[in-house]
N, C-alpha and C positions, 0 to 999 in steps of 0.2 A: 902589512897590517890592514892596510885601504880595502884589499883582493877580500881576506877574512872578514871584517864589516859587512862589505857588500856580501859576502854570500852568506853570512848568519842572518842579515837581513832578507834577502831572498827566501830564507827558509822561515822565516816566523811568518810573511805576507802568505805565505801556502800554506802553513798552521792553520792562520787566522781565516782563512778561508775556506778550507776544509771544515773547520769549526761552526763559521755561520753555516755552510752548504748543511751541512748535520742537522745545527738548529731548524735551518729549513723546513727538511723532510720529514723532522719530529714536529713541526708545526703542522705542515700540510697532511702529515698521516694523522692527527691530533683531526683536523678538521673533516677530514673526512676519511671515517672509519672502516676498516675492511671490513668488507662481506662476511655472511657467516659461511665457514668452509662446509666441507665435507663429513669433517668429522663431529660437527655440532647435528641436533636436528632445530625442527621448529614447531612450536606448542604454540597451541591456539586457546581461549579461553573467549566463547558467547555468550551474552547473556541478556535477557528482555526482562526487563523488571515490572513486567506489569500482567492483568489478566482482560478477560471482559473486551467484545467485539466492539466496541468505541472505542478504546487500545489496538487494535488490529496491527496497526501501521508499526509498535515495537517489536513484536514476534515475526513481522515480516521482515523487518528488518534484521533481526537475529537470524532467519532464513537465508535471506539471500546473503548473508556475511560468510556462513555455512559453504553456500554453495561457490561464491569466490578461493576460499583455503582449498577446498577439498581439488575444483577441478586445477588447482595451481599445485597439485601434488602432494599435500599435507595429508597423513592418511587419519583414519577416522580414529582409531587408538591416541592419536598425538591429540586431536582436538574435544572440548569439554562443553555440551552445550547445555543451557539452564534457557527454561523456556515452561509457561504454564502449559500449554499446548491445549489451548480449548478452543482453536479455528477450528481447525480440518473439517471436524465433526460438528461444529455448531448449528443449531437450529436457524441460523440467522442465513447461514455459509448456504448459497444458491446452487455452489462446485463443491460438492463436498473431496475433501480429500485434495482442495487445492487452495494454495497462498499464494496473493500474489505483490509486489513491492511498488510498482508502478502501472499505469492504466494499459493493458491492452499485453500486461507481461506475461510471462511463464510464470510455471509453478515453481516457486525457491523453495516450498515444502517437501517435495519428495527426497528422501533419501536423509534427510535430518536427523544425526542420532538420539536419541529419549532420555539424555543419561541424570538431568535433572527435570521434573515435573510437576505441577502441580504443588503440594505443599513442601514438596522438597527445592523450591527455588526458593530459598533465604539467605538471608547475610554471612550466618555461620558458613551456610557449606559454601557461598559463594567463596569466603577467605582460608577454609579449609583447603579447598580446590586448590587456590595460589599455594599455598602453604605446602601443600604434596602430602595433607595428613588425612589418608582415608580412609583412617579410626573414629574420625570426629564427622566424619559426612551423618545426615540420616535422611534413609526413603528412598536415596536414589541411587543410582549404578554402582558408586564408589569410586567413579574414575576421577582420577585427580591428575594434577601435573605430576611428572616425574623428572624434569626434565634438571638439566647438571648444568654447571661452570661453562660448559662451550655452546650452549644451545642458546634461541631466540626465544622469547615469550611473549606473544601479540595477544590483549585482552580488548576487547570492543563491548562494549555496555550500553544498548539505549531502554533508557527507564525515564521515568515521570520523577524531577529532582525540588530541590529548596536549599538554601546556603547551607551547606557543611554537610547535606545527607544525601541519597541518592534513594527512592522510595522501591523495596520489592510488594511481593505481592501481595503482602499481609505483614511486612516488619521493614525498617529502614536500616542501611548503611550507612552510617557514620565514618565522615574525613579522618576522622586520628585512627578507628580501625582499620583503614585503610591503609594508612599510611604506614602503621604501628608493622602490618603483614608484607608489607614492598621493604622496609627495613628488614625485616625476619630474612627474608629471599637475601637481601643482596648479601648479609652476615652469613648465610650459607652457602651461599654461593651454587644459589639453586638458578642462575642467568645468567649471560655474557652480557645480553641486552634486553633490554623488554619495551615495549611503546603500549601504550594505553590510547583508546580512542574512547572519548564517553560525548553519548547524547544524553544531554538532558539538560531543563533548565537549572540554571544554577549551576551547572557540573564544574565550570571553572572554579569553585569553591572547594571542590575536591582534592584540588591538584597545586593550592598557594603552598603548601610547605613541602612542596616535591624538592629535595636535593639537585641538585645539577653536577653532581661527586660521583653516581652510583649508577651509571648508564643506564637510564629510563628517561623515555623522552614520551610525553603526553600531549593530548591536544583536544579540546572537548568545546561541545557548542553555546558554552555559557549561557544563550537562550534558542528554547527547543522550539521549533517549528514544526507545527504537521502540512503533509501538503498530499498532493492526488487526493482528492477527494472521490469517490466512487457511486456513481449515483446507485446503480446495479445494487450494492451492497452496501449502502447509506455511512459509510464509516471511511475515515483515510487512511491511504493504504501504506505511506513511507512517513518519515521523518527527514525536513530536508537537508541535514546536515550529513544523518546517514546516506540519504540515498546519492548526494554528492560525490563522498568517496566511493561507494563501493561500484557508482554507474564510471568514473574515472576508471577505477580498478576491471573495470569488464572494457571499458574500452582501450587505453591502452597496456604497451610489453611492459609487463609487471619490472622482466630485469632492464630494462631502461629506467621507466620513472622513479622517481625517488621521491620517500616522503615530505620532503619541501614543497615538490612541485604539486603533489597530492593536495598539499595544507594550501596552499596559495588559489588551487584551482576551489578549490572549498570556499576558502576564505573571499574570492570572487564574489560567492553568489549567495554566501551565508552570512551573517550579521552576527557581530559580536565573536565570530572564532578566536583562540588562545591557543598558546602552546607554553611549557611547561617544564621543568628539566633540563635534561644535558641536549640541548638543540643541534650541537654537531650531529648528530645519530641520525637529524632531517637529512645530510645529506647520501642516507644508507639508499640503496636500490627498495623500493615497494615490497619484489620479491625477497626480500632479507627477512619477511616477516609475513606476509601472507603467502608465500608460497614453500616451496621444498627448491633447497637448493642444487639439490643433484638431478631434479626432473626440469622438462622443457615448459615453460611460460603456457599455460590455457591461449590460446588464439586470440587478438583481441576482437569483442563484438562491436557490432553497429547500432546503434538506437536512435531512434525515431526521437527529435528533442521533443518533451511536451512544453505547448508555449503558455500554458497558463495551469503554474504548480498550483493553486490558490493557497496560498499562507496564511495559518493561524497560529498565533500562540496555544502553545501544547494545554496550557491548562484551560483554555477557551474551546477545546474541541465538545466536550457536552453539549455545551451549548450552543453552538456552531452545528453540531449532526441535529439536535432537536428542531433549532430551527428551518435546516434545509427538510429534513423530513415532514416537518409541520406548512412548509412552504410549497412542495412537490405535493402532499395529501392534497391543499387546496388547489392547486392546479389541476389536477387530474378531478378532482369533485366536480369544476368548475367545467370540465370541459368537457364532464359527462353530461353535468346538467345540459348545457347548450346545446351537445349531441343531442338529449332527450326532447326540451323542448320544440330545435327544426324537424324532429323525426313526429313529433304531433302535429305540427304545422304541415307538414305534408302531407299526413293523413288526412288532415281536413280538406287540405285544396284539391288532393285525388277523390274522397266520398264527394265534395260538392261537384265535381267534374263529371264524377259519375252521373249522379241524380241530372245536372244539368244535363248531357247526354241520352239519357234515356228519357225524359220528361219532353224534353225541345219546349217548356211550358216554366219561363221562371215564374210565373206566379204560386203553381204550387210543390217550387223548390222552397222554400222557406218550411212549409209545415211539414214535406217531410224530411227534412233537415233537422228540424228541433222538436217535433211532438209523436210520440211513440203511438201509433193506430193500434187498436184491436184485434183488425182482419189479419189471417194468418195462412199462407199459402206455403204448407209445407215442405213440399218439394224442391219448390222454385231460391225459397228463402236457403234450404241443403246446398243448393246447386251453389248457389250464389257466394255462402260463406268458402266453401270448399276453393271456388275458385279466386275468391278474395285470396283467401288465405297462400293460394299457391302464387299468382301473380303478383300480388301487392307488398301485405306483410305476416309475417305467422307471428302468431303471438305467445307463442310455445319458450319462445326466448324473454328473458326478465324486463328487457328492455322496451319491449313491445306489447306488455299485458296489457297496458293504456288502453290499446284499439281496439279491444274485446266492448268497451264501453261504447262506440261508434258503428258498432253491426244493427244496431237498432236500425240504421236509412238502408240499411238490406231487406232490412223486413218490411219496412212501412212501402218501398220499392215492389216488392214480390205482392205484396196486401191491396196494393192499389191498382194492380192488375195488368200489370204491364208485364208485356212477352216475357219470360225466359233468357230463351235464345237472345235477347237484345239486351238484358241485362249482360248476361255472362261474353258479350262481346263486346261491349262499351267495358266492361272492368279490363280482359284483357287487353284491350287498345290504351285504355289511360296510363295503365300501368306498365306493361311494357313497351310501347308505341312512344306513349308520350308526348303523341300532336296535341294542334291548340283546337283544331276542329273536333265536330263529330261523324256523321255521317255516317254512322252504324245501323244504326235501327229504321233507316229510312224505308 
């Protein structure tokens, strides 16, 4: 009876242990969720909710998010891009035909596909898109998600926001619409999983009644900051919450990092980050969602850190560009005037240098310094200007018409009858020579 005991006891201890070991493994696969396989794909959804080259910095950032998915294998059929698209071409744009996200960057314009534009970036199609219903799109490509049950869905959105809406380019986004079209997906089971990334201010507003049941994990900058300001093209060129992940996402192996480390490295150096949802999903690989998983990781790049983002609050950019542009006009006014004023100051001290030179007589450097004679020696006066003009200054440039007023001590010079030849070699010695003597016309 004892032997029996003991070994029906032996065997429940191994039950019981096989049982937690179970509970385990459903816990830790619970926390951290397998990759998406082969047989899912990954759908991308970009979008810049704004217009107008003071906004510069959200289409740029919808650019370079572009050019992250794509060289990470995602091909262009899978991904959905909304964008007004009035860089490239702007009147403002010094490169026409190029965007760029940080100072001193590449173009993240090139190769962007057009599939929403211009008035076709609104709220409707933006939640059509999610939805897969490309009945209800209007104006643009019609490309919408297609994507099924086994597939990834990564949405990134930097726009110009306010509690509960997120603003497009002419109509706003509203949180329960939002919310209302992420229910729709998960009841059809048009996801396995999906992550949201939103800039903009207020966006955390977007994301309070997100479920943590329905595998979508969010994370947004609750207050937007613009940063790179651009002197060249007077406007900022990223948003720094954006340009946080996606400079992360170019630096390092996409299948290594995982959105935790993403969010944290954000959260670093951004103010106010949140996150939102089912948070396990942070611990998915980066590549789970910006990239393809059956293709090799994009290489990661090297950037140059800039050490001074200069931070504004997003809705403070107007008037932030107004006044660096209203502060750069007066500088350069300021330093043309000064240019202008030493460049008559010179004039004067080379024509008195002159006259003193060819007179050796300061008594009657004064008169003809400031009183225009009658006597007119034509030739001499010709000679005189021409090689004024070539030695000294031509006044053929706007900045030099001044001096045209000061060839009068040429004439009153040639009138009072003094040599030529000593004219015209005292002007070349002051001017190009530049000694303190004379010793010309001796």
């Amino acid at each position: 009876m004892t032997t029996k005991r003991n070994t029906d006891g032996h065997w429940e201890r191994i039950m019981l242990t096989l049982t937690l070991l179970g509970l385990s493994i459903g816990l830790v696969a619970n926390a951290f969720p397998t990759q998406n396989s082969g047989n899912g794909k990954n759908w991308v959804v970009i979008v810049a909710g704004s217009k107008g080259w003071h906004n510069y910095r959200h289409q740029a950032d919808a650019c370079h998010a572009y050019q992250i998915v794509h060289k990470n294998g995602i091909p262009d059929e899978q991904i959905v891009v909304m964008m007004y698209d009035d860089l490239a071409t702007n009147e403002q744009n010094l490169t026409p035909g190029v965007v760029i996200n940080r100072p001193n960057g590449t173009n993240v314009y090139k190769g962007v596909p057009k599939d929403y534009t211009r008035n076709a970036v609104t709220p409707d199609n933006f939640l059509a898109v999610l939805k897969g219903d490309s009945a209800s799109t209007k104006q643009g490509s019609g490309k919408v998600l297609k994507s099924g049950p086994n597939d990834h869905v990564f949405v990134y959105i930097s726009a110009r926001g306010a509690p509960g809406l997120l603003a497009f380019p002419n109509d706003e986004l509203y949180a329960d619409d939002l919310l209302d079209v992420i229910i729709y997906m998960h009841k059809n089971k048009t996801y396995k999983k999906m992550v949201f990334y939103i800039d903009a201010c207020d966006s955390g507003s977007m994301m309070t009644k997100l479920p943590d049941d329905i595998n979508v994990y969010a994370t947004t900058a609750t207050n937007s900051y613009a940063c790179y300001y651009d002197e060249k093209r007077k406007t900022y060129l990223g948003d720094w919450y954006s340009v946080n992940w996606m400079e992360n996402s170019d630096v390092e192996d996409l299948s290594k990092e995982t959105l935790m480390r993403q969010f944290k490295v954000v959260q670093s150096q951004t103010r106010h980050v949140m996150q939102f949802g089912n948070k396990t999903l942070a611990n998915m690989k980066v590549k789970a969602f910006q990239g393809n998983a059956n293709a090799r990781p994009a290489p990661p790049m090297t950037l140059q850190p800039v050490l001074e983002p200069g931070l504004i609050p997003s809705p403070d950019v107007p008037m932030a560009i107004l006044n660096r542009t209203y502060s750069s006009a007066v500088a350069l006014y300021l330093n043309k005037l000064r240019s202008h004023l030493k460049g008559i100051e010179q004039l004067k001290q080379k024509m008195q240098k002159v006259v003193q030179c060819v007179t050796g007589d300061n008594r009657e450097n004064p008169k003809i310094l400031s009183v225009k004679m009658d006597r007119l020696q034509q030739q001499c006066y010709k000679d005189a200007v021409s090689h004024y003009k070539k030695h000294c200054f031509s006044w053929f440039f706007p900045e030099h018409e001044y001096y045209l007023r000061d060839l009068y001590t040429l004439f009153n010079l040639c009138g009072s009858g003094y040599r030529t030849d000593c004219i015209l070699m005292t002007i070349e010695k002051v001017c190009l020579v530049e000694e303190t003597g004379c010793g010309v016309c001796g």
